[in-house]
C-alpha positions as a Markdown table, in Angstrom:
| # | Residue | x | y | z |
|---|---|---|---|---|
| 1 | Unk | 30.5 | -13.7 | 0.1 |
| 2 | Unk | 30.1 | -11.2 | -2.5 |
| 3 | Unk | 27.2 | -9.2 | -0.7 |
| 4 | Unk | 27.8 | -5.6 | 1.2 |
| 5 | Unk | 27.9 | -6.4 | 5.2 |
| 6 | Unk | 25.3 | -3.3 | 5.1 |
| 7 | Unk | 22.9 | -3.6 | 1.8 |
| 8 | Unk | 20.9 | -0.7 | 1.4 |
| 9 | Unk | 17.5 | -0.9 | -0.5 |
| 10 | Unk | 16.5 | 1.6 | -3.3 |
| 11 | Unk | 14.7 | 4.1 | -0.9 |
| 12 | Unk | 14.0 | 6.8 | -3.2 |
| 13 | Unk | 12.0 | 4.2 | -5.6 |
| 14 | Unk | 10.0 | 2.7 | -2.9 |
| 15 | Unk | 9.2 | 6.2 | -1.6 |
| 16 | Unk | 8.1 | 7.2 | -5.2 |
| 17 | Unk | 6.0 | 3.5 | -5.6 |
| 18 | Unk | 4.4 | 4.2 | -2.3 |
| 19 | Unk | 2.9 | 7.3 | -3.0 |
| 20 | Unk | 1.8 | 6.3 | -5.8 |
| 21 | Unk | 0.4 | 2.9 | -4.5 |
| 22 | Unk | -1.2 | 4.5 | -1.8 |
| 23 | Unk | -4.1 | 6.4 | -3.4 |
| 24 | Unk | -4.6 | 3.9 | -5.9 |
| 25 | Unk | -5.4 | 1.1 | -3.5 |
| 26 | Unk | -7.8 | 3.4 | -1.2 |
| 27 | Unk | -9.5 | 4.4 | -4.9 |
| 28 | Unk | -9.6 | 0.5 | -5.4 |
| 29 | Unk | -11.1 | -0.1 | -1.6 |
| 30 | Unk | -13.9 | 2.6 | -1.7 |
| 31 | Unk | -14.5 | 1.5 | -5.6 |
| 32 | Unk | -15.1 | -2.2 | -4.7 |
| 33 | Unk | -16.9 | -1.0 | -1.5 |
| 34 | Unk | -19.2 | 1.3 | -2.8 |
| 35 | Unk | -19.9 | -1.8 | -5.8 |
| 36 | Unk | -20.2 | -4.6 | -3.2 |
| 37 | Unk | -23.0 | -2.2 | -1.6 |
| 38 | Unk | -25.0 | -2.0 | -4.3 |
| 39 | Unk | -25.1 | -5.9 | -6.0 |
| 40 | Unk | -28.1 | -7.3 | -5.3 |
| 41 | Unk | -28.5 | -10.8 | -4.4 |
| 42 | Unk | -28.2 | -12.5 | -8.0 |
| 43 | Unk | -25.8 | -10.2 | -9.7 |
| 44 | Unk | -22.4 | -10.9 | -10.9 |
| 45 | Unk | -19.7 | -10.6 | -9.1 |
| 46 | Unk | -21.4 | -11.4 | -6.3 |
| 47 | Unk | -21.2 | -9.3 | -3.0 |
| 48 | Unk | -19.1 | -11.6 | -1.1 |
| 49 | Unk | -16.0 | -11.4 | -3.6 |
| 50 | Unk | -16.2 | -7.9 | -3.8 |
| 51 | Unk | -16.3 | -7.5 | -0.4 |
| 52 | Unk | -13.1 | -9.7 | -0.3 |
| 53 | Unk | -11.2 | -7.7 | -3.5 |
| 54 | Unk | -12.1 | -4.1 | -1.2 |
| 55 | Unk | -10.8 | -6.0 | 1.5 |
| 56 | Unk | -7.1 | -7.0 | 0.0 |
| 57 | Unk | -7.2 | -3.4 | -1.7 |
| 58 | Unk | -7.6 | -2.3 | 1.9 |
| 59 | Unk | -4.9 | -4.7 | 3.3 |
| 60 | Unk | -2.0 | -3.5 | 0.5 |
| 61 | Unk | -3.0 | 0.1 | 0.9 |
| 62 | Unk | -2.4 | -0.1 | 4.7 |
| 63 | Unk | 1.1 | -2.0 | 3.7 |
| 64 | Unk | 1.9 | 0.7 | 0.8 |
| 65 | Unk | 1.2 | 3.4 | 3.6 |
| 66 | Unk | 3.4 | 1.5 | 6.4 |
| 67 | Unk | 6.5 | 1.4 | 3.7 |
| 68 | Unk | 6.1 | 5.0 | 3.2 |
| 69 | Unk | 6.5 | 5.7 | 6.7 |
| 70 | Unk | 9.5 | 3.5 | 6.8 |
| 71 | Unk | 11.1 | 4.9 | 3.7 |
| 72 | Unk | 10.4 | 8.6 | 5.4 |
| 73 | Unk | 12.0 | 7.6 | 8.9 |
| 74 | Unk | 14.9 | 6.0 | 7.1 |
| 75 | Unk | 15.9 | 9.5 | 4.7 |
| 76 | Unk | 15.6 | 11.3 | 7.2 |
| 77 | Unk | 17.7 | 9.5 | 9.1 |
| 78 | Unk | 20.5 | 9.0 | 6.7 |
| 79 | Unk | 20.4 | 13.0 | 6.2 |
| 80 | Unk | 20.6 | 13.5 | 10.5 |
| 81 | Unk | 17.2 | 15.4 | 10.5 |
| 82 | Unk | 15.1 | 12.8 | 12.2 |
| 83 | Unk | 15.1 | 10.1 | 15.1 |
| 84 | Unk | 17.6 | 7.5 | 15.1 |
């Protein structure tokens, strides 16, 4: 076995990649959401895939939003400021 009995993940890049993640996939989910609102019935996309793109932007931002909470709890727990 060549792998630490306690492998730690690189916190400070997922904290940066959330944050940045975040944003992006809300401006994706109102983006797609506002576009899906205005197709009319024989344009291209059609409203049902849009609907399903704002949907997985809203999905991953939830997730992007989730591991920033996670990456939070865990720094501040390694530095003894925050809940164990």
């Amino acid at each position: 076995m060549s792998e630490p009995l306690h492998a730690h993940s690189a916190l400070r890049l997922r904290l940066l990649l959330s944050a940045l993640f975040v944003p992006l996939f809300l401006a994706g989910t109102v983006f797609f959401g506002v576009w899906a609102a205005d197709t009319g019935s024989g344009d291209s996309p059609g409203r049902g895939m849009l609907v399903v793109i704002a949907a997985v932007c809203g999905a991953l931002a939830l997730l992007a939003a989730a591991d920033l909470l996670v990456v939070i709890r865990r720094l501040r727990s390694e530095r003894g400021t925050g809940p164990r």
